[in-house]
N, C-alpha and C positions, 0 to 999 in steps of 0.2 A: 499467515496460513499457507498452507504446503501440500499438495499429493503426491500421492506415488506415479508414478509412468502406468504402472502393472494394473493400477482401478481406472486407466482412462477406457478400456469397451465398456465396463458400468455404464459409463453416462451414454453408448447406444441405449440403454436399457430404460430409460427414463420416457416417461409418454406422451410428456410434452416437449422437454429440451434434447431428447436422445437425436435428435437433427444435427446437432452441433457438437458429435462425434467426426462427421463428415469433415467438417472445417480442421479436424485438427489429425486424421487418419487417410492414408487416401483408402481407393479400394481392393490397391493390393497387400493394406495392411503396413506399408510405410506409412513414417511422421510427416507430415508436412512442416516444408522449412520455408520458410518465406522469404521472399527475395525483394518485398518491398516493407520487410518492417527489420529493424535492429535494437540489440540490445548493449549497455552498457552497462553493466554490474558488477563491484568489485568486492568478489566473495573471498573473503581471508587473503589470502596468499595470490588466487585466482582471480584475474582480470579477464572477465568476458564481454569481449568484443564482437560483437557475430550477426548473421541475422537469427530470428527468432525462430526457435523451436520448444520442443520438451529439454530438460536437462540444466534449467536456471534456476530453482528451486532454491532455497538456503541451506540444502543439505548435500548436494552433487549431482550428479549425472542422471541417477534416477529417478531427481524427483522436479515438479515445476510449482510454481507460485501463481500468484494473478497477473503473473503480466503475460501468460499465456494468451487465454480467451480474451484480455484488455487487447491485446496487442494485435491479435487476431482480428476484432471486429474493430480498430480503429484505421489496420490497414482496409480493410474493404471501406471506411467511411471517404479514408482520402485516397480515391483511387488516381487522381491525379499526381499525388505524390509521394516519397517515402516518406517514414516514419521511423523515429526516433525514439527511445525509450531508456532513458536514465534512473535505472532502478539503485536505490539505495535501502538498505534494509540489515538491519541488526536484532536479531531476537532479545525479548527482555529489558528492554527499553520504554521508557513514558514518556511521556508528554509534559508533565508535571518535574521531572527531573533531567533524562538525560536530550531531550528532544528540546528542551524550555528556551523559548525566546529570549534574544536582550529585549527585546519591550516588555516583557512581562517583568523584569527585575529578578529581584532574591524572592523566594517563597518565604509568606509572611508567618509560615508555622515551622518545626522541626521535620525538615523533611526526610532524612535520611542517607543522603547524597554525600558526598564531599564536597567542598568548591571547586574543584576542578572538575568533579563529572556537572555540574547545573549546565545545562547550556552545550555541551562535545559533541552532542550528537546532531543536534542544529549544524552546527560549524563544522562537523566532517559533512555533511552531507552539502552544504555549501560548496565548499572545497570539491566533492567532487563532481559536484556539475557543474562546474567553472571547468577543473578538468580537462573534462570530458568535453566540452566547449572548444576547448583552447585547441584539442590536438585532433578535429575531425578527418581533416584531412589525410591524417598518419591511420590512424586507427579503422575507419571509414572510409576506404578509397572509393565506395560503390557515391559516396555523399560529395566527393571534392568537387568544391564550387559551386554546392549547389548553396542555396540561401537560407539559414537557421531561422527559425519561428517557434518562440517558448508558446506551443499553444493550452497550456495548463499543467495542473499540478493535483497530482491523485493524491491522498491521502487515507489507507487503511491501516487501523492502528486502536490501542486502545487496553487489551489484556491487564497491561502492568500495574497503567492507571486505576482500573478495575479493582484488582487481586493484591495489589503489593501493601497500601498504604494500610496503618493500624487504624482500631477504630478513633483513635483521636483524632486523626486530620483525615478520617476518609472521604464522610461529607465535603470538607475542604474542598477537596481535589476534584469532588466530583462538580461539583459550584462552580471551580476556576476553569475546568477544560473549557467549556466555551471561547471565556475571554483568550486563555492561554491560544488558543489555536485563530483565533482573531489576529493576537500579537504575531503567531507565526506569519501568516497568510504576510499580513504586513511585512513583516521583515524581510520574507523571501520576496514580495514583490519590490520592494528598495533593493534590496542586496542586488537583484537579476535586471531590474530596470524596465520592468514589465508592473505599470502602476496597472491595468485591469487584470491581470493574469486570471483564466477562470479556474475553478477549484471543486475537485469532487471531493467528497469524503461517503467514505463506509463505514455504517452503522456497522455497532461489533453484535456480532448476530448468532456468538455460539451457546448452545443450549437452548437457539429458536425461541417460541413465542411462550414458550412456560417455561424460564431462566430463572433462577431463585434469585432474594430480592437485590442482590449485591447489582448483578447484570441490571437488573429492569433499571436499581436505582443510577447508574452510571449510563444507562443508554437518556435518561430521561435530560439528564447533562449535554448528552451528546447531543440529543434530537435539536435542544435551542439554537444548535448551529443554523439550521433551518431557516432560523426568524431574526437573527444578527442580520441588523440596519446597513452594516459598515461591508457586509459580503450578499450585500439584497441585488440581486441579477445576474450575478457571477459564480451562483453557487449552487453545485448539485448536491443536496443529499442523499444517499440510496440505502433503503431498509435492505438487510440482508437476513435479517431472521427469519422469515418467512420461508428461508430457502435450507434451514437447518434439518435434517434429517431426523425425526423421533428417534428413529431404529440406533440411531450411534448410541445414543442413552443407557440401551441395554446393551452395547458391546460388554463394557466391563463384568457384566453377568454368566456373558455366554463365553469368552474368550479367559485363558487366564495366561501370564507369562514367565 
């Protein structure tokens, strides 16, 4: 998920969360850039290494992502320290195919995939938080010397899984996320050496709380993450539908291009 720069006064507009305008505008109408949180995101071609502001988006300079307002309220949570944020993000991707753990194995139906994509996108994003690990010092001179702590792993994600698969294997897919994302958790916690590492995930939350049955039936996959034994006190779930907008619904009505 992505905004534009140009809709962040909107959310002054809002009547509960319009607070949290403040946090990310000052009140002359500049961005706030924050000098105790960083970003490391490597969007195509473009390696941003910076502290955080607007302009990290998956689209360029105009636009931001979640690791906006994450990033935001995670610096005011450690105010004692900096903050770190290794975004890796590719649109169009699942879980089920290019995100898929080596613990999960081969998908036991026809997935669509090649063998060289099952598994790439795990492994690049491996790769580049090792990275990004490897060369703080170089990249982060505001961080040298100070002492790294993997304190968790956000994960929002979900569309592909959702939307992509035919009806023969969609049930499937929607059944395996769970385990599938069980297998991740695992793997990144061996791979990185962090056996409790804690773990968010984001409910996929577009279309809100009357989603036609494809969504409800893939969120209801998602939800058992919840109640998985193997990530019981390490794991946050967070509904987002709740927070979907009716009004976007009728865009396509009122809007045309």
């Amino acid at each position: 998920g992505l905004g534009g720069v140009h809709t962040l006064d909107m959310l002054g507009e809002h009547p509960t969360h319009g607070y949290l305008l403040k946090k990310i505008k000052k009140d002359d109408g500049s961005i706030v850039v924050r000098d105790d949180v960083f970003v490391s995101y490597q969007r195509g071609e473009e390696k941003i290494k910076r502290p955080l502001t607007v302009g990290m988006g998956g689209w360029g300079a105009d636009w931001f992502g979640p690791e906006l307002m994450f990033g935001i309220e995670m610096g005011d949570y450690y105010k004692e320290q900096p903050v770190l944020l290794i975004k890796t993000c590719w649109g169009g991707h699942s879980l089920y195919g290019n995100f898929r753990p080596p613990r999960a194995g081969k998908p036991a139906y026809e997935s669509g995939y090649k063998p060289e994509e099952i598994g790439a996108s795990y492994h690049k994003m491996v790769k580049e938080v090792r990275e990004c690990l490897a060369n703080l010092d170089t990249d982060f001179p505001q961080l040298k010397g100070l002492k790294t702590e993997l304190c968790g792993f956000v994960w929002f994600q979900g569309w592909n899984d959702m939307c992509q698969p035919g009806d023969k294997i969609r049930q499937q897919v929607y059944d395996e996320y769970c385990p599938n994302f069980v297998h991740l958790v695992q793997d990144l916690r061996a791979e990185l050496r962090v056996p409790n590492l804690p773990v968010v995930m984001g409910e996929l939350g577009v279309g809100g709380e009357k989603a036609d049955k494809n969504m409800m039936d893939f969120r209801a996959g998602q939800a058992k993450i919840a109640t998985c034994p193997e990530l019981k006190g390490r794991l946050g779930y967070v509904r987002t539908a709740p927070f979907w907008y009716p009004e976007l619904d009728e865009l396509p009505q009122k809007v045309s291009v």
